[in-house]
C-alpha positions as CSV (number, residue, x, y, z in Angstrom):
1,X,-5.9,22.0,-7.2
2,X,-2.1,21.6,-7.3
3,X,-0.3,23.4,-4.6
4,X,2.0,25.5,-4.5
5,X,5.5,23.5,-2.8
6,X,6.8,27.3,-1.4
7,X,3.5,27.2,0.1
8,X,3.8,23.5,2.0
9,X,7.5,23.7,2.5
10,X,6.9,27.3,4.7
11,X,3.8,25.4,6.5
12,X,5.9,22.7,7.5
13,X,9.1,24.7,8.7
14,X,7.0,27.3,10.8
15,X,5.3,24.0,12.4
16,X,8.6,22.5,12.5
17,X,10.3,25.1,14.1
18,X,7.4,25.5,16.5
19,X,8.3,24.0,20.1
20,X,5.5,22.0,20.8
21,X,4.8,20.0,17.7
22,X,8.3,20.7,15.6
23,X,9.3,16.8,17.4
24,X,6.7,15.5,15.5
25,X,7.5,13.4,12.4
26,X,7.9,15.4,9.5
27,X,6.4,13.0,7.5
28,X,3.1,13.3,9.8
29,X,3.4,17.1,9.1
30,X,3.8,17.3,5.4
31,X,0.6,15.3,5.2
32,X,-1.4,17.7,7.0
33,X,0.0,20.9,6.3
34,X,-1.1,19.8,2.0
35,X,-4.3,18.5,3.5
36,X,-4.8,22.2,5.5
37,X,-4.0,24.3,2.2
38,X,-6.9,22.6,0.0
39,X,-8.5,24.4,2.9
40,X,-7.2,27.5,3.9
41,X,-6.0,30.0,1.4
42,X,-3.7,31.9,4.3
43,X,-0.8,29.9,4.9
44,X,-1.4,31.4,8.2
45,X,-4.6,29.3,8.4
46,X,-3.2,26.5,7.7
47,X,-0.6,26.4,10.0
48,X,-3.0,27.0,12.7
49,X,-5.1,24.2,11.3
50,X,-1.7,21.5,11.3
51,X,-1.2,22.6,14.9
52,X,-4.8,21.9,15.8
53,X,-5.2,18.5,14.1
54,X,-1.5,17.7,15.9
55,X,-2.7,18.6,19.1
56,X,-5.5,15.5,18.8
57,X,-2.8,13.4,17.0
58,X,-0.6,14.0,19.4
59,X,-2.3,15.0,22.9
60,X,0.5,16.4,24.9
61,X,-2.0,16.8,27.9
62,X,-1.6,12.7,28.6
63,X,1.7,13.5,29.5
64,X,5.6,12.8,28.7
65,X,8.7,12.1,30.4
66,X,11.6,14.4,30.6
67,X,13.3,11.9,27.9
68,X,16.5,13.1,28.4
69,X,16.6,12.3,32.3
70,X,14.5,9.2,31.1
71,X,17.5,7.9,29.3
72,X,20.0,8.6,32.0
73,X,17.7,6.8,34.4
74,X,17.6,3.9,32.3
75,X,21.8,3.7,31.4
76,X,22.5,3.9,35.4
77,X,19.6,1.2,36.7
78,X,20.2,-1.5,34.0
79,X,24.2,-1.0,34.5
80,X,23.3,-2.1,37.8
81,X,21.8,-5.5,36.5
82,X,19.4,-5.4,38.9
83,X,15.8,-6.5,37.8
84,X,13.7,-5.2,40.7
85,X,15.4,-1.8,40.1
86,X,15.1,-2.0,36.9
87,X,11.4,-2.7,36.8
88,X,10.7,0.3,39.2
89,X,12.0,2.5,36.9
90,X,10.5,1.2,34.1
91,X,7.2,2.0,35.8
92,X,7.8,5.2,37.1
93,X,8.2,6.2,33.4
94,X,5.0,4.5,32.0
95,X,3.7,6.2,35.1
96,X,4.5,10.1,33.2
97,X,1.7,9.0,30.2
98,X,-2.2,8.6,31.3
99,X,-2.5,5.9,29.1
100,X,0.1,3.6,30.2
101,X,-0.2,5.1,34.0
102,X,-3.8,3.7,34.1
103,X,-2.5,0.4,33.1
104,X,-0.1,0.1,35.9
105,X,-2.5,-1.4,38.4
106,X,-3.2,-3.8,35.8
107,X,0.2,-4.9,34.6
108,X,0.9,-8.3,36.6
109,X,-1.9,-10.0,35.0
110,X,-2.8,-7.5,31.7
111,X,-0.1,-9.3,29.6
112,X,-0.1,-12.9,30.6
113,X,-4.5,-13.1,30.2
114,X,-3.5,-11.9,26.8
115,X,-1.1,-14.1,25.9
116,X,-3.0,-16.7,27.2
117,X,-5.2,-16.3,24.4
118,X,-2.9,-15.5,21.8
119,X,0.0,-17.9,22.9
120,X,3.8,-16.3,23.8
121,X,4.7,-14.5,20.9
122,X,8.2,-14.4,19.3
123,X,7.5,-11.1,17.5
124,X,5.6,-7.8,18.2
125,X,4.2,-4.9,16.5
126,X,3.3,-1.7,18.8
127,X,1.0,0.1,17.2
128,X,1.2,3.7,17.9
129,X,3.3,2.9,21.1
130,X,3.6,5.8,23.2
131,X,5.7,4.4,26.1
132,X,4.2,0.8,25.9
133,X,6.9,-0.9,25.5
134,X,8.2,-0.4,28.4
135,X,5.8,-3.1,29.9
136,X,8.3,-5.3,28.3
137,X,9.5,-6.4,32.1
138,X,5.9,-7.3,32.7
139,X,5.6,-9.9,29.6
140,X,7.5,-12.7,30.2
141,X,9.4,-12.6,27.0
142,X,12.7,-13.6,26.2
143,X,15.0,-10.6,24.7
144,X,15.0,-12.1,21.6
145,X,11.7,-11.2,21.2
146,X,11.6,-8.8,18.0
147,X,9.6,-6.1,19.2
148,X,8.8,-3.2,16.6
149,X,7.1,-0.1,18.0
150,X,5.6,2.8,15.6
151,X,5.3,6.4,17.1
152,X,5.4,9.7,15.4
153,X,7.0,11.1,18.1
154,X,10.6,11.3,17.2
155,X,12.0,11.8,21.0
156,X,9.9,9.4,22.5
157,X,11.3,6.7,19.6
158,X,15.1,7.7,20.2
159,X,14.3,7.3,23.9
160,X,12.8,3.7,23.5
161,X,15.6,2.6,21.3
162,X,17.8,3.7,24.2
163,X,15.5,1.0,26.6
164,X,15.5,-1.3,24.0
165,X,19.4,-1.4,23.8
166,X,19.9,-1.1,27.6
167,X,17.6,-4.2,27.7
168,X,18.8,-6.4,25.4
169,X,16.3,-6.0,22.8
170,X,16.9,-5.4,19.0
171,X,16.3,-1.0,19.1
172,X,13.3,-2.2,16.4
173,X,11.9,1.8,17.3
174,X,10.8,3.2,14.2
175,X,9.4,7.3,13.6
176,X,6.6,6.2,11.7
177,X,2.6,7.7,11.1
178,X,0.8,4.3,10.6
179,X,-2.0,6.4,9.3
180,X,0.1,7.0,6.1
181,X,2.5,4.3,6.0
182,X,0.9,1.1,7.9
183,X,3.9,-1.4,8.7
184,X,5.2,-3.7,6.5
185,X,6.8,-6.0,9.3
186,X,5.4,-9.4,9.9
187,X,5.0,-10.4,13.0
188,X,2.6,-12.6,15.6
189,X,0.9,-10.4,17.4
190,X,0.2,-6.6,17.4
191,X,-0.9,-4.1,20.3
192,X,-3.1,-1.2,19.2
193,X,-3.8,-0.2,23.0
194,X,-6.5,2.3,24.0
195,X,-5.5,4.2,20.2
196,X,-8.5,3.2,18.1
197,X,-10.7,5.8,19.4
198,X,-8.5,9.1,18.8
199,X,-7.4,7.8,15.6
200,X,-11.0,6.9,14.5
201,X,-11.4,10.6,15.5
202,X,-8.3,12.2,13.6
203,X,-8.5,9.8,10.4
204,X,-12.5,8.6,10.0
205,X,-12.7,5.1,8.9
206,X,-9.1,4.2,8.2
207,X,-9.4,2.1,11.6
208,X,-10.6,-1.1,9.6
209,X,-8.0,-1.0,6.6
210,X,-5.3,-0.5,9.1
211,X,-6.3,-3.6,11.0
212,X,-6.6,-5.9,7.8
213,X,-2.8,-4.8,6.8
214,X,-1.1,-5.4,9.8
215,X,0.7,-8.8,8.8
216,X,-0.2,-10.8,11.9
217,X,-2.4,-13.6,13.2
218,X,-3.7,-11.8,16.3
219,X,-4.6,-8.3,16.8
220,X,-4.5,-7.1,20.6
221,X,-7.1,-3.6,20.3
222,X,-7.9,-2.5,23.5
223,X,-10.2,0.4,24.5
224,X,-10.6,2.5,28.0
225,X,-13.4,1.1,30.5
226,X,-14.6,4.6,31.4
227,X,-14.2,8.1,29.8
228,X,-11.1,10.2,30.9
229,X,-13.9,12.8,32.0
230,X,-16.5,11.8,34.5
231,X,-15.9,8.5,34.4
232,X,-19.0,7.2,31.9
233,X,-19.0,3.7,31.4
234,X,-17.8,3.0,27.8
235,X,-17.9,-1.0,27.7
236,X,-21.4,-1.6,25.4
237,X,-20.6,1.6,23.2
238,X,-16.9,0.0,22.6
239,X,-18.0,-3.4,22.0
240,X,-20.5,-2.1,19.8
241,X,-17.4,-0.2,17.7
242,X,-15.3,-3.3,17.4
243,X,-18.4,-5.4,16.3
244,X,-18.7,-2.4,13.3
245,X,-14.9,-2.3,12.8
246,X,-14.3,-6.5,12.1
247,X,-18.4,-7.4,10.7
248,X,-17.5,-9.4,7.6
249,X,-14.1,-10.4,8.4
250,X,-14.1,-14.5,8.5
251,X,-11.7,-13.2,12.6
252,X,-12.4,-15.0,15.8
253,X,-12.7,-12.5,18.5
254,X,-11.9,-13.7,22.8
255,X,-12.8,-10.3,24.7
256,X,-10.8,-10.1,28.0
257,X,-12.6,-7.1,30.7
258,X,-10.1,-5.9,33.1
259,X,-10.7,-3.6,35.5
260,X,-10.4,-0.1,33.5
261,X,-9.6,-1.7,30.0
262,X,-11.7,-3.6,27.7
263,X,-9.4,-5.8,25.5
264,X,-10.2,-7.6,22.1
265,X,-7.8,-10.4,21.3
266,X,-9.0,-11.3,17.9
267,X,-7.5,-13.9,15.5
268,X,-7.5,-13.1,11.9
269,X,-7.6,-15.4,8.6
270,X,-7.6,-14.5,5.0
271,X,-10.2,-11.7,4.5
272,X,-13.4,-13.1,2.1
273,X,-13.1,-11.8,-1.6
């Protein structure tokens, strides 16, 4: 059925204009807002439906920085040249996002076991990055590591360009829906941390085809230990998922368990014909 573009364009501006979701990449939008009117007749409906489907894309309730006050915090503690400072603050921001703020405990050993598999890396993609990156004090990489980061949030993107400047990194931040686009940049490693489950949720098998794009010889896909909710231990029904998403591949998986996070460092070679 061919849409009517009125139709999308008026779907997409009341979403945009909307104050929760109207940060999200209009890119990301678009997509769902034509995918809602096959649906929904009412443009109504489908506007509903795009915020919906955002609000699992996107899930605000893991938290976010005031980005704004994020920034300034940044500009005045790396000014100061000061590493310990600078680190604190660094983790009181990954501290605002559950993901990241359950990693925290982890983050003196997470990234050198991983490395130790994979080897220091000279480039990095970060897969659907919420605030990630700014672990970077915590990976023992030199600033001329070219570190490229893929959110859909276009705030939290302009905000880690701003760390990315202030620490003498290459602002490599891009607004980008990997679920649409995947990236294009070649690099030696690539974090997809504690994401494969909601996106497996909001886009269905697209987990696998993602994972054979990404132009890298190690994947980093990591999953949580235990549900957010009543703590159920998710190790066998994760490493049963991982065995699904990579049988067939000709990859060489090392699985690292920390305490909260299951990890997956797998090595990849040319997919069989």
């Amino acid at each position: 059925m061919k849409l009517d573009e009125t139709q999308v364009e008026a779907v997409v501006t009341a979403v945009k204009e909307s104050k929760k979701y109207g940060d999200t990449a209009e890119t990301t939008i678009r997509a769902l807002a034509v995918d809602a009117l096959h649906r929904y007749k009412k443009p109504k409906q489908a506007i509903k439906a795009v915020r919906a489907q955002l609000h699992s894309i996107m899930a605000p309730y893991l938290g976010d920085p005031d980005y704004e006050a994020a920034k300034r915090a940044v500009t005045a503690v790396f000014a100061t040249n000061d590493a310990a400072q600078s680190k604190m603050v660094c983790r009181d921001i990954l501290g605002t996002h559950l993901s990241t703020r359950e990693r925290l405990p982890l983050l003196d050993r997470f990234y050198r076991e991983i490395f130790a598999v994979t080897g220091q890396p000279a480039s990095l993609l970060d897969i659907a990055c919420g605030l990630n990156p700014l672990a970077f004090p915590w990976m023992g990489l030199p600033t001329s590591t070219q570190f490229y980061a893929y959110d859909i949030h276009e705030p939290r993107i302009d905000f880690l360009n701003h760390y990315f400047r202030a620490q003498g990194l290459a602002p490599l931040a891009k607004v980008q829906d990997v679920a649409h686009v995947f990236p294009q940049e070649t690099a030696d490693v690539a974090l997809f941390l504690k994401e494969m489950p909601r996106f497996t949720r909001n886009y269905g098998d697209l987990g696998r085809p993602l994972l054979q794009a990404l132009n890298v010889r190690w994947l980093v896909v990591s999953y949580p230990e235990v549900s957010t909710h009543g703590g159920r231990n998710l190790t066998h029904r994760y490493r049963e998922f991982m065995g699904q998403l990579t049988d067939g591949l000709p990859w060489t998986t090392t699985e690292i368990l920390f305490d909260g996070e299951l990890v997956f460092c797998i090595e990849k070679s040319e997919d069989k014909p």
